[in-house]
C-alpha positions, 0 to 999 in steps of 0.5 A: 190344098186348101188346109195347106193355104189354110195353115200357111196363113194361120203360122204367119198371122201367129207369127205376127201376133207374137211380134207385135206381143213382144214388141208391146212387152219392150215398149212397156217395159222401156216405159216403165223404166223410163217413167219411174227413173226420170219422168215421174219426178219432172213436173209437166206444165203448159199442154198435153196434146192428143191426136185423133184421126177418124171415128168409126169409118172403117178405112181399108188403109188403117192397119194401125188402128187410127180409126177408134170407136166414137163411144170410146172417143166419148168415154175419152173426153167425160175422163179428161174433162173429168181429171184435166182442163183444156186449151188449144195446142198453142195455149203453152204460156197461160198455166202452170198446170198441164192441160190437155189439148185435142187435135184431129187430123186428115178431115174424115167425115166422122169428124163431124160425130167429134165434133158433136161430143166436143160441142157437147162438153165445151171442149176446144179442138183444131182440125187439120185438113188435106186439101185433096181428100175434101169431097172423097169418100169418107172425107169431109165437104166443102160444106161440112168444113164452113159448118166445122169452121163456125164453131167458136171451139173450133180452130182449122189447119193445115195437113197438107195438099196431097198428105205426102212426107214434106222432109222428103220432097222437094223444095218445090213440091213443099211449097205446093203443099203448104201454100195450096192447101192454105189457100184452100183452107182460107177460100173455104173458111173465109179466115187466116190459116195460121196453123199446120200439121206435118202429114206423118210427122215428116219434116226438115229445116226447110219445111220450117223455113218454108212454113215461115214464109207463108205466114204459117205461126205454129206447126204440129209435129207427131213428136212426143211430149208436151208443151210450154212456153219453151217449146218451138211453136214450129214443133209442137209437141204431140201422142197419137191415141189409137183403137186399142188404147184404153183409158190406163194407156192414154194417162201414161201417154199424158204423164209421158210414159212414153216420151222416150221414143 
């Protein structure tokens, strides 16, 4: 009985590795078409801008990989600092170079173990917290984040109260989100908060109106691509790095490899 369990489990863990092989083969392939037919010839300026969520934390919900190594995280900015500059996401008017910007999102305590690597190479970030999840477990404190907020490389935004998918909520419920998790920040940090980051990259016309409303300046989207002085401050562009990813799949995040989806 136990091998038959044993087996059952074994085909499907098969069967799901070679899904995600031959899903991996189509998106490389798409990516080098469309890299080698299109975007290698369109000249990037303006920002790159990375997103990074957790640093280790071994997380019971992440079955995409969102935590990654802190040594890989450090082997990550010695080559960015040693190929590109860096600027904030909003920095999309000052160069004609494409730069690299770094963001974090959710507010998970290993973002302290970042933070440290930032300072260390004088690297700018932007943080984005949900509100709810400050003091829980794995997530960062109240003091953690007035620490965070002291940091001259450092800018805090928003993710959201409850981190829930705001193009598909109410009305109402989006206000909440935006407008609590703000107050939260600002009562935190004693600053204005003027920056957000759509939890999961949900979104709508009325999210932005909303956004507007309270005084939000810029917003995140999870949207690829990069940014310049053309871009829509409410949807700025931005590639997630995930644990697998090697420092040859981050270049081609950069160079836009990806871009097409």
């Amino acid at each position: 009985m136990l091998k038959k369990i044993s087996d059952l489990y074994l085909n499907k863990l098969r069967h799901k590795m070679n899904k995600l092989f031959v899903k991996k083969i189509i998106k490389e392939t798409l990516g080098h078409i469309y890299y080698n037919s299109y975007k290698r010839y369109k000249r990037q300026f303006g920002n790159r801008s990375l997103i990074y969520h957790a640093f280790g934390s071994k997380l019971s919900h992440d079955t995409y990989g969102i935590s990654i190594n802190i040594n890989d995280f450090k082997n990550h900015l010695i080559f960015l600092k040693n190929n590109y500059d860096f600027c904030y996401i909003t920095d999309v008017n000052n160069s004609n170079e494409l730069k690299i910007s770094i963001t974090i999102d959710d507010g998970y305590e290993d973002t302290l173990l970042a933070a440290e690597y930032l300072n260390l190479y004088k690297i700018p970030f932007t943080l984005f917290i949900t509100t709810d999840f400050i003091g829980k477990k794995y997530y960062l404190s109240k003091n953690n984040i007035q620490e965070l907020c002291k940091l001259d490389n450092c800018i805090i935004g928003s993710h959201g109260k409850t981190h829930a998918k705001l193009g598909m909520i109410s009305k109402d419920n989006m206000y909440k989100e935006l407008h609590d998790s703000k107050l939260v920040l600002e009562d935190i940090c004693g600053v204005q908060i003027y920056g957000l980051a759509y939890p999961h990259g949900s979104y709508n016309h009325e999210t932005i109106k909303i956004a507007k409303k309270l005084d939000y300046l810029w917003a995140a989207s999870s949207i690829k691509g990069s940014n310049n002085k053309y871009s829509n401050e409410y949807l700025l562009n931005r590639s997630e790095v995930i644990r697998t990813d090697k420092i040859k799949d981050i270049t081609k995040k950069i160079n836009g490899f990806y871009d097409y989806y």
